[in-house]
C-alpha positions in Angstrom: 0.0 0.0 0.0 1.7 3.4 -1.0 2.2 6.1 1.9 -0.4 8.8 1.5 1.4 12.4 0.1 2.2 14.3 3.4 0.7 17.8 1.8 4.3 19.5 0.4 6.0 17.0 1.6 6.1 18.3 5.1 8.2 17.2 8.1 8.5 18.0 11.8 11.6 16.5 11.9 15.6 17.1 10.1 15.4 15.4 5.9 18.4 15.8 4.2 17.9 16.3 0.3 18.6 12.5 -0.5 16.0 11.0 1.5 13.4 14.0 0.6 14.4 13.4 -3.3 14.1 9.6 -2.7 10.6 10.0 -1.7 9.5 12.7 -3.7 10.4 10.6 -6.6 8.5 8.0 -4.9 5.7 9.6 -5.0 5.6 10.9 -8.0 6.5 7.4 -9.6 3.0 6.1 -7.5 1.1 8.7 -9.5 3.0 9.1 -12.6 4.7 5.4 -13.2 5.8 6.5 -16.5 8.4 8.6 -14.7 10.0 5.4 -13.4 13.2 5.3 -15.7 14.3 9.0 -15.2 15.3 10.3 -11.7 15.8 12.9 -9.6 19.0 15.6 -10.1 18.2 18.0 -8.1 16.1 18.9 -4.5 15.2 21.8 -2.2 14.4 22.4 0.9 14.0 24.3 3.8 11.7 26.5 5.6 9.1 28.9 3.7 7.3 32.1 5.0 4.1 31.7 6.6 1.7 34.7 7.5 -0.7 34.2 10.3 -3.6 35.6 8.0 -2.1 33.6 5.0 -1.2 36.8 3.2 1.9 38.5 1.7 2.9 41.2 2.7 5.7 44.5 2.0 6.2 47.4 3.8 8.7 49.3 5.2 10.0 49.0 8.8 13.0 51.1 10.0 13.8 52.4 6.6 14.0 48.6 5.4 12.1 47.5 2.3 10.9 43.8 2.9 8.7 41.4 1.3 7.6 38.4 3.0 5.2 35.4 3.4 4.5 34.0 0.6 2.8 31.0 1.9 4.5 28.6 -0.3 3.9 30.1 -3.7 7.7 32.1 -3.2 8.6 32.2 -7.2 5.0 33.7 -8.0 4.8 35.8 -5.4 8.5 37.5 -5.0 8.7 37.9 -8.6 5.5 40.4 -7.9 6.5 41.9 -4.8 10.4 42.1 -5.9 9.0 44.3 -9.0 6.4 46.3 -7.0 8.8 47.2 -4.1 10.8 48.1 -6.8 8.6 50.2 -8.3 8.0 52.2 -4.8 11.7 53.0 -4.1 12.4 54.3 -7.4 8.6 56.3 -6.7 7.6 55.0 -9.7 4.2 53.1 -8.6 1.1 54.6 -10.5 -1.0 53.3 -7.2 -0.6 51.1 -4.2 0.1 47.3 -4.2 -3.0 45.4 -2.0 -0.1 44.4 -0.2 1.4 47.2 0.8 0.5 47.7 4.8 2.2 49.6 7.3 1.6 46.3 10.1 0.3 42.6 9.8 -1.4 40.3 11.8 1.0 38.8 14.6 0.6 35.3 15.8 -0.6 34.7 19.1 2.3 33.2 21.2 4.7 33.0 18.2 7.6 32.0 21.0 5.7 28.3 21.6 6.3 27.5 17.5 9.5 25.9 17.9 7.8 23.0 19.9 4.1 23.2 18.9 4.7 22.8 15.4 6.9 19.6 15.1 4.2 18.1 18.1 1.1 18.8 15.9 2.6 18.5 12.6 3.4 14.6 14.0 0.5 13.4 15.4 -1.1 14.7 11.5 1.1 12.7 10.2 0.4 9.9 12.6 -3.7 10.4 12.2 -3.1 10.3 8.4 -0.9 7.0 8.7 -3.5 5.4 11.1 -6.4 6.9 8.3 -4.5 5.2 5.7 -3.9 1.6 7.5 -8.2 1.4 8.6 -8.8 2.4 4.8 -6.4 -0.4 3.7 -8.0 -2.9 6.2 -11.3 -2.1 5.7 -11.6 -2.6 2.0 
């Protein structure tokens, strides 16, 4: 019985690239098994921006242009915000980017992340295991 996809491939705990390669491919060879005889060159990852309202955001903060949070979707987004920010230092922006805000939403308690995330992300990934085996034995 294949593993089910863990949504982006997310982890609470330490992958190095050849074990998240190795099952990426896997994966994609359980969907796709026409992609059996090629492989893998190259893998990211790391850790990604994540809003608390889900939003990008760019702004200014002590003189400092920033973009951030792009929830996953970093090549879209940054290639937007990259060229928008752009366009406000040079003062060249014919109106205001949606998101352009002097503050964002803050997450409540963001100090309790680096323990609250790995815990919840694992039992997920537990309850989606334990989903998968009762589907598997129920059939």
């Amino acid at each position: 019985m294949p593993t089910p996809p863990q949504g982006g491939r997310a982890t609470a705990r330490e992958l190095h690239e050849e074990r998240a390669a190795a099952g990426l491919f896997r994966q994609m060879c359980e969907k796709w098994p026409e992609l059996d005889s090629f492989s893998v060159s190259h893998c990211w990852r790391g850790n990604f921006g994540m809003t608390y309202d889900h939003i990008p955001h760019m702004g200014i903060h002590d003189g400092v242009h920033y973009a951030v949070g792009c929830n996953g979707s970093g090549v879209t987004m940054m290639t937007y915000l990259g060229h928008q920010t752009a366009l406000k230092i040079l003062g060249r922006q014919n109106r205001p980017c949606a998101f352009d805000v002097d503050e964002f939403p803050k997450l409540p308690m963001a100090w309790a992340r680096s323990w609250t995330v790995p815990a919840v992300t694992s039992y997920y990934l537990f309850r989606d295991w334990v989903d998968a085996r009762f589907a598997a034995w129920s059939r």
